[in-house]
DOFIRO-508721 format. One line per 10 residues: number of its first residue (from 1); for each residue x, y, z of C-alpha. Coordinates in steps of 0.001 Angstrom, whole numbers. Each point is the difference from the previous one (the first is absolute). Layout:
% residues N
NUM = X,Y,Z ~ ... .
END
This chain:
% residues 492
1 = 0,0,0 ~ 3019,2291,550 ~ -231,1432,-4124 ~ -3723,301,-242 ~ -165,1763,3381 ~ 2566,2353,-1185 ~ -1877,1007,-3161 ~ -3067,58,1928 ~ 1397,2442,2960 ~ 949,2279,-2671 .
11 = -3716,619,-1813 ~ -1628,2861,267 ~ -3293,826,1855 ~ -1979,45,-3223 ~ 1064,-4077,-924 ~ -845,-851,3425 ~ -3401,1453,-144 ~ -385,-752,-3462 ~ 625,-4151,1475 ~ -2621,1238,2592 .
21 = -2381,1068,-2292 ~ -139,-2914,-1917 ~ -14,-2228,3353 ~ -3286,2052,868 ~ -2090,-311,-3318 ~ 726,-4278,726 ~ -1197,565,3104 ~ -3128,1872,-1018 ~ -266,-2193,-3079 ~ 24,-2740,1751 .
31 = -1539,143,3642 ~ -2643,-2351,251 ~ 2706,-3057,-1082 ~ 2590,1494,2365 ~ -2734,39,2384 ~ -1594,-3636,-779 ~ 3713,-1394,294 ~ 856,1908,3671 ~ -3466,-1637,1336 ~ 517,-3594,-1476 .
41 = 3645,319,1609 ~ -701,1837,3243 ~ -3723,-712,425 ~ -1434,3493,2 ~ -3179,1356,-1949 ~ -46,1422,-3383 ~ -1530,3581,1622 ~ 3389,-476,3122 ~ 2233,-731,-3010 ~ -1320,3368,-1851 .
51 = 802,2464,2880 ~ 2926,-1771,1761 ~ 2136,-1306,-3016 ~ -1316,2496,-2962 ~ -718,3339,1249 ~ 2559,-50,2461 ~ 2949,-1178,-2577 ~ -1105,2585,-2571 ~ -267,2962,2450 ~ 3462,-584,807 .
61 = 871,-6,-3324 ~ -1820,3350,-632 ~ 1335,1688,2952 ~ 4011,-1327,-951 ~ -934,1739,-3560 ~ -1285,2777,1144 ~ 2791,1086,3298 ~ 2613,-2478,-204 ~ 1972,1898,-2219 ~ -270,3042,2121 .
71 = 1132,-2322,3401 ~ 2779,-1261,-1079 ~ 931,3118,-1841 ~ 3612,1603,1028 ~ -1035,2331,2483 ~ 1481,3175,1625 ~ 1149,298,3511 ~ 830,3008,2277 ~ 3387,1320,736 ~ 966,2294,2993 .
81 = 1821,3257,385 ~ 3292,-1482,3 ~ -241,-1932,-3039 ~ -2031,2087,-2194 ~ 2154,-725,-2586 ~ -700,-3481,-622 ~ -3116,-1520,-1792 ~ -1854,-2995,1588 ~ -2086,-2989,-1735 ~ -1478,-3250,1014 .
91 = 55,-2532,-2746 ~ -1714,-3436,62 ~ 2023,-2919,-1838 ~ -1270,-3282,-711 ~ 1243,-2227,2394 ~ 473,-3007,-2673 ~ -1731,-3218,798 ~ -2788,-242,2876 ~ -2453,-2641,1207 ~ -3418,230,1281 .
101 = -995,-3338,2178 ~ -3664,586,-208 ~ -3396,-1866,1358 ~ -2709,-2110,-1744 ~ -3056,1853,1454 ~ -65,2529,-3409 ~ 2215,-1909,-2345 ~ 103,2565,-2843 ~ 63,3208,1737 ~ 2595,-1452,2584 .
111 = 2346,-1109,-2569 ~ -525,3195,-2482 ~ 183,2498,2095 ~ 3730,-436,1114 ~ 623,-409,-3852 ~ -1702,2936,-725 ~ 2293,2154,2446 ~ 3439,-1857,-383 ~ -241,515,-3769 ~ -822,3614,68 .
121 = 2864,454,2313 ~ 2139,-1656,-2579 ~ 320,-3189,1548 ~ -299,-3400,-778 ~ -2208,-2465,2801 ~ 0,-3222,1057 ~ -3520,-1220,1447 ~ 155,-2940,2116 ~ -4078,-1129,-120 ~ -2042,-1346,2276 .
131 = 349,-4274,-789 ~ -3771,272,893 ~ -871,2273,-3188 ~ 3341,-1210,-2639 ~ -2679,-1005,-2411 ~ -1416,3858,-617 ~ 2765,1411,256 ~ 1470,-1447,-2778 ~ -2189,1574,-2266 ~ 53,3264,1854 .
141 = 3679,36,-46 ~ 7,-463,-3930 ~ -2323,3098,-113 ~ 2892,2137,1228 ~ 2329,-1479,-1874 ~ -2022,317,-3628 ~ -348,4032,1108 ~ 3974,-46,14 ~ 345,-2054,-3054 ~ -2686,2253,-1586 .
151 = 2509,3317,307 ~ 3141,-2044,-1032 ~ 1176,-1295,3502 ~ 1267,-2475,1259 ~ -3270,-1980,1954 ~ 3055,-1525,1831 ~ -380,2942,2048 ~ -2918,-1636,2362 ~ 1226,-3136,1499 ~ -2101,-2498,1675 .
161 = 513,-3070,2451 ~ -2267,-2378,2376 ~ 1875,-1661,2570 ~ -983,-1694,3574 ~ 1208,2800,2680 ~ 2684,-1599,1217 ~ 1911,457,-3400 ~ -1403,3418,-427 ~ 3667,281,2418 ~ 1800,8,-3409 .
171 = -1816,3448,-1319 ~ -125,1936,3500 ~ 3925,-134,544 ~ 1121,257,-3611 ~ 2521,2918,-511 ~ -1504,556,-3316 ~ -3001,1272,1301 ~ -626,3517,1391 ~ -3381,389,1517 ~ -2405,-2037,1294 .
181 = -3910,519,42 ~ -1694,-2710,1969 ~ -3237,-321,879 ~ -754,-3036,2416 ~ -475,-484,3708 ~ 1954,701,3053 ~ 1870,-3659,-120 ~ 1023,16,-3055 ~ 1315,3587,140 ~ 2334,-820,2608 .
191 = 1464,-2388,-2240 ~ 295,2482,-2889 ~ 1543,2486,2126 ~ 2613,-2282,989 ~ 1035,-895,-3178 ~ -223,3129,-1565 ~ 2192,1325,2754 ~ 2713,-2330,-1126 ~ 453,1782,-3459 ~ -1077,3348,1643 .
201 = -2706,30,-2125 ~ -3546,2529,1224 ~ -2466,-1416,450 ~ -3554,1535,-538 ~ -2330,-2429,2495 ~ -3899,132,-355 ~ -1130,-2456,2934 ~ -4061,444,-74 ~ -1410,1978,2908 ~ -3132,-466,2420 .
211 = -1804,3206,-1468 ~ -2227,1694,1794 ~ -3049,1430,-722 ~ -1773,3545,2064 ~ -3060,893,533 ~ -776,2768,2191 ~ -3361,1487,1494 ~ 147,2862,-2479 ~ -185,-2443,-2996 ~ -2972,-2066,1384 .
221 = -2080,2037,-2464 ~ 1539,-1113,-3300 ~ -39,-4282,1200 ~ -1936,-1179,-3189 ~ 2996,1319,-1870 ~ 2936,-1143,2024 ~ -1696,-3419,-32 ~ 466,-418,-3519 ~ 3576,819,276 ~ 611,-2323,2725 .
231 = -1396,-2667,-1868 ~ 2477,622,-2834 ~ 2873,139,1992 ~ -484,-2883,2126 ~ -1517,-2526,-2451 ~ 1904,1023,-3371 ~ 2057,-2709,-1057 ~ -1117,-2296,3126 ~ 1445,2328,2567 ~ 3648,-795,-1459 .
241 = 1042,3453,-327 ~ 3095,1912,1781 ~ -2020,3102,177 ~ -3344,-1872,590 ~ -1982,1382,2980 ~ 1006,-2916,2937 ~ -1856,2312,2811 ~ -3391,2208,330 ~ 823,2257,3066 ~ -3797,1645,177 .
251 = -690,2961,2745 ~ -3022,-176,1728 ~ -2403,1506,-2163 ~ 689,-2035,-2751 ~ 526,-3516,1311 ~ -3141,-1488,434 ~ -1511,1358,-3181 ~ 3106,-1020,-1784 ~ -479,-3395,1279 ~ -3966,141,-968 .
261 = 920,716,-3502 ~ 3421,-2270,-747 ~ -1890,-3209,1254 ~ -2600,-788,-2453 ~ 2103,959,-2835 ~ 3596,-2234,1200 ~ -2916,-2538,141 ~ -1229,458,-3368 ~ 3610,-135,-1539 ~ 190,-3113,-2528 .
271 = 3143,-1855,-932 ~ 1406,-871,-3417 ~ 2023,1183,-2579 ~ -3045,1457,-1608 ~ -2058,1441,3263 ~ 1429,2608,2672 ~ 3099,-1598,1944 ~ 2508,-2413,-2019 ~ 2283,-3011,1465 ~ 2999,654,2163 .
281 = 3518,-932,-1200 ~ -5,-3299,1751 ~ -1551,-1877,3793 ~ 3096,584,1329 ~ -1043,2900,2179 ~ -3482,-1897,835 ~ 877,-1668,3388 ~ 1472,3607,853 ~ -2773,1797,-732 ~ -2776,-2341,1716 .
291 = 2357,-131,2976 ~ -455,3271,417 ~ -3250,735,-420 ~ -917,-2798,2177 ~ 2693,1553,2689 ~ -1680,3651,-318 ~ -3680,-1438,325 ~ 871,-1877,3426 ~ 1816,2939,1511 ~ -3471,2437,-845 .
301 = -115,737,-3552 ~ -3193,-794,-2004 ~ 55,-1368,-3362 ~ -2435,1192,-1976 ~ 456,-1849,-3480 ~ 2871,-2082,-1623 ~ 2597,-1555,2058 ~ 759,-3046,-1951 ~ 1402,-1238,-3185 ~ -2303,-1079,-2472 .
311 = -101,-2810,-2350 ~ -1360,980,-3569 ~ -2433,-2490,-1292 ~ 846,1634,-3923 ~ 3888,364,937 ~ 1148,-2576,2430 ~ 3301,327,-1039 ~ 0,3659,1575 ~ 1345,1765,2759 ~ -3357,1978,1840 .
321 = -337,1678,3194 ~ -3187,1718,635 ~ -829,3066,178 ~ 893,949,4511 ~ -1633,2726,1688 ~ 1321,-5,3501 ~ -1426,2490,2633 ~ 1110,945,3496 ~ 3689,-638,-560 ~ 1957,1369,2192 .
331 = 3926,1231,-544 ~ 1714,-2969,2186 ~ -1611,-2512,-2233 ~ 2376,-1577,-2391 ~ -2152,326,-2940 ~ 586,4085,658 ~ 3834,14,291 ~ 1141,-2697,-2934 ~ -1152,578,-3672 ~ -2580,-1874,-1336 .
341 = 598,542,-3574 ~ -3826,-1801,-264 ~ -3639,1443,-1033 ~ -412,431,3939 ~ -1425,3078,716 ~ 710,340,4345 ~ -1720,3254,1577 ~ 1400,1449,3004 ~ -1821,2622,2406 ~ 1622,3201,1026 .
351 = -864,1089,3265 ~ 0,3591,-1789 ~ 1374,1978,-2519 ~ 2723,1903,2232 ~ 3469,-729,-2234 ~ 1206,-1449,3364 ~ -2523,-2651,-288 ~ 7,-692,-3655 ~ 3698,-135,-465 ~ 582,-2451,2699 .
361 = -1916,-2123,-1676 ~ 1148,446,-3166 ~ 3242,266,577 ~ 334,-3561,2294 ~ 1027,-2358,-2486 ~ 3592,140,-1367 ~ -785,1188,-3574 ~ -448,2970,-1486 ~ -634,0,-4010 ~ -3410,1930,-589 .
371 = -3030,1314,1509 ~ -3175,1774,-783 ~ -1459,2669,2828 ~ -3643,1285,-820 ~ -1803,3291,1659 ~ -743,2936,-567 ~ 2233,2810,-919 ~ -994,2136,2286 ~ 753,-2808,2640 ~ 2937,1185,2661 .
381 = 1037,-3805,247 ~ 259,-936,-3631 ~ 3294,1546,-616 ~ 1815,-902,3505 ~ -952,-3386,-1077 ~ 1178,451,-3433 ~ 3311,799,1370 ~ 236,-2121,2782 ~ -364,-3325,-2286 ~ 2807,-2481,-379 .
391 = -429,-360,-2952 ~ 1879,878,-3606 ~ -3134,1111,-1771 ~ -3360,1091,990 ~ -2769,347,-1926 ~ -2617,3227,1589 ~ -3751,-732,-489 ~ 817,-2908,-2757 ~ 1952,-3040,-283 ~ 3413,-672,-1576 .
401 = -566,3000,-2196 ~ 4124,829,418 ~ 434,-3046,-1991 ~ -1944,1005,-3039 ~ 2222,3387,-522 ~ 3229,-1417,442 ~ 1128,1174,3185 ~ 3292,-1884,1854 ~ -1333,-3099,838 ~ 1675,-1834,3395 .
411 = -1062,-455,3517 ~ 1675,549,3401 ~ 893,-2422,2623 ~ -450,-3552,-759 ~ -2003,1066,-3267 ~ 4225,190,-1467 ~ 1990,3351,-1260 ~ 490,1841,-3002 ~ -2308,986,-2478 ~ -1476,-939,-3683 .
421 = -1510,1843,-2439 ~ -140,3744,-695 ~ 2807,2371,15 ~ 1947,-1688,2994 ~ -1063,-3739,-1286 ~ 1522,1291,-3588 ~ 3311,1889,1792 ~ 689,-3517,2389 ~ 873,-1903,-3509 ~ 2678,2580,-839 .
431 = 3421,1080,1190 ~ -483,3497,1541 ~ 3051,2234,-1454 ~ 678,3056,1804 ~ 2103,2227,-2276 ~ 1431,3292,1312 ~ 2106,2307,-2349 ~ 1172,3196,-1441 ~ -2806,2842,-1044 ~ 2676,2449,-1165 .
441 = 2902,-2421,-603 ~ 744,2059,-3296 ~ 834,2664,1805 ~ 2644,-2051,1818 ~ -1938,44,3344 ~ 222,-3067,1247 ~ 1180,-1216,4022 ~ 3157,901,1084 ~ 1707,-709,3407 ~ 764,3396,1730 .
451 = 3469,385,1111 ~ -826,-28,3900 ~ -1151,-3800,-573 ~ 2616,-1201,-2399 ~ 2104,-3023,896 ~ 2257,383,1598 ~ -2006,2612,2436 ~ 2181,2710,954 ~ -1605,1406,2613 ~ -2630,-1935,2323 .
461 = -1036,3203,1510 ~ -891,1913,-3640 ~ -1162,-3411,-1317 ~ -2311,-61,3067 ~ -1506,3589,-361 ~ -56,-138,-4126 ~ -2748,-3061,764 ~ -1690,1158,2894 ~ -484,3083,-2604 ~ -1253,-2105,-2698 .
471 = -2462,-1683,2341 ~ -1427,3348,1043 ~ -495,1352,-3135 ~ -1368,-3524,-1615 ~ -2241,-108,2933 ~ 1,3165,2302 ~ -2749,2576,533 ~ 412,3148,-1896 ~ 2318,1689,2429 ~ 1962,-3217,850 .
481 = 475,-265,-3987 ~ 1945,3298,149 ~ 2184,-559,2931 ~ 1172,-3967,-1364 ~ 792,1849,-3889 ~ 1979,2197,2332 ~ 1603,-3055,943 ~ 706,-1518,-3177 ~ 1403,3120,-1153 ~ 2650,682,3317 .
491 = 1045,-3658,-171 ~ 603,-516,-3989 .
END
């Protein structure tokens, strides 16, 4: 890959887009296979498919067309009194070959995406694929490759492997690569750290999160909406989602209502690939997941529908968990402090809507990836609790609305470090260059060392008070300026 990466590092912005462009009118062109491919492989509906594989992969390549150019742009820097002679710029290299270690719950978007960024940083990727989804993504890996070969390059470029973990070793500590994007759970992350660290290679780590979800009195008004939206975001995709909503913290005012209205419909919720909530990757979370249930119920909290996997009399060969509703959790239960990453929708009840109370309970379990806070504008707790949220995004009277406009995606805590996409996801796959130089070298001004500081120093007294004068001047206040150039001047 060493050649092709060269000659790709060294396109322009206008063949990378043009690459991009073509990559998007597939994508467009082609959604609803894309889309019946992710589901056959992953097990989600055609309608999850549309919004969490399609829109998501083409508004990231829309927003990379439209700003990427501008973020990784050379850009100016400041300079200071002293050396107001010299011109200061950022620039943002391509780093040369990265690798994005990605997850099987969106197997198109989570494999593109990294490709979309590494190659308009003028890189070339390796993406290690989830062994549960090879089979789709050896199409969707062709459909990056076919927009390179469509422009003249090299489809080389994109790399692809499926390996057990345990040999993933091999890629994580390999000095030929020089960033890693991985998005995976906590286990598995320490490994990848640890292997990356033998290389030094950085390490991007998206670990999933225990998102929570506000409600305060103020927004008790506007339920019938919010419902909707909670729906969504816990049952989209069978609750496998890193940004899914894993908690319903609802104040007073709005619990019992909220509870009145989720019921019936988490009830009515059908499952197929053709009705509302598709199959899960596998069963292997399925003893988890009634464990816990069964432990919350016995220590007070009241299930309400679900709690169970469910054998499909049309697709036996499926992996179903019904549709949970879980009321009267509490935050000591185990079900609210370890992701579910299941269409289990858990309410909790705030005491109030005081940011004390809310963010204890929100912030209790050890992740911190998104969160969604509803009330009212006007509301004096919405934005202490806004703020107070461990948490890398939040989302204010919606849900996961930062990821649809390309803000830096990452979490805090044990939700991992670093971010992906938009301008910091884009500057992370490239070397950051400072370069500092002359503004008037033509003129000949350029640094020289004064004579009070030349080697060897003739005088550590003048030497002393020439610097002490430079300091003041750099740095003084206006009067202390004039007294250290007097200074400068008397020790010369």
């Amino acid at each position: 890959m060493p050649q092709r990466r060269k000659v790709w590092a060294e396109t322009t912005f206008a063949q990378r887009k043009a690459v991009l462009r073509s990559l998007m009118q597939y994508v467009l062109d082609n959604a609803e296979q894309i889309c019946r491919i992710a589901g056959l492989d992953s097990g989600k509906t055609m309608v999850d498919a549309q919004l969490g594989e399609i829109l998501v992969t083409v508004e990231k390549i829309q927003w990379t067309l439209k700003h990427g150019e501008k973020a990784l742009a050379p850009s100016r820097r400041p300079t200071n009194l002293l050396m107001m002679y010299k011109r200061n710029t950022v620039h943002y290299e391509p780093l040369g070959v990265v690798a994005a270690l990605v997850s099987w719950n969106y197997p198109f978007h989570n494999m593109i995406g990294p490709i979309i960024s590494a190659l308009f940083s003028g890189n070339g990727i390796l993406v290690k694929v989830s062994e549960q989804t090879a089979w789709s993504s050896a199409y969707f890996a062709s459909i990056a490759r076919g927009a390179l070969v469509a422009h003249g390059f090299d489809p080389q470029l994109v790399q692809t492997i499926v390996c057990w973990p345990q040999t993933a070793n091999h890629l994580t500590c390999h000095p030929g690569i020089s960033h890693i994007t991985f998005i995976g759970s906590q286990s598995v992350a320490h490994h990848v750290a640890a292997s990356a660290a033998k290389s030094l290679t950085p390490v991007v780590a998206e670990l999933g999160g225990k998102d929570p979800f506000v409600i305060l009195d103020s927004a008790a008004h506007d339920l019938k909406r919010i419902s909707e939206i909670i729906l969504r975001g816990t049952f989209q995709a069978a609750g496998q989602n890193c940004i899914g909503i894993e908690r319903v913290i609802a104040a007073p005012a709005a619990h019992d209502k909220l509870v009145q209205i989720l019921e019936p419909r988490v009830k009515a919720l059908r499952l197929g690939p053709q009705a509302d909530v598709g199959a899960m990757i596998s069963d292997a979370s399925f003893d988890r997941l009634e464990k816990v249930i069964a432990e919350a119920v016995s220590q007070g909290a009241r299930l309400l529908a679900g709690g169970k996997r469910y054998n499909h009399p049309d697709y036996p060969q499926g992996h179903y968990f019904q549709p949970t509703l879980l009321v009267d959790v509490t935050p000591d239960m185990t079900i609210a402090q370890h992701e579910c990453f299941a269409p289990v929708l858990t309410i909790l009840r705030a005491k109030s809507s005081s940011p004390a109370e809310i963010l204890s309970i929100a912030n209790a379990p050890n992740f911190g990836l998104g969160a969604s806070v509803h009330g009212s504008e006007r509301d004096p707790n919405l934005q202490p609790i806004v703020r107070g949220l461990r948490a890398g995004m939040v989302a204010v009277n919606d849900f996961a609305a930062y990821y649809a406009v390309q803000l830096p995606f990452g979490g805090a805590g044990g939700s991992g470090y670093g971010r992906f996409a938009g301008e910091e996801g884009l500057r992370g796959l490239c070397n950051t260059k400072a370069i500092c130089e002359d503004r008037f070298g033509w003129l000949g001004i350029r640094t020289a060392i004064p004579p009070p500081v030349q080697y060897p120093v003739k005088s550590q007294d003048d030497s002393w008070a020439f610097t002490q004068g430079v300091v003041e001047v750099g740095y003084g206040a206006p009067g202390r300026k004039l007294k250290g150039l007097v200074k400068m001047f008397k020790n010369m």
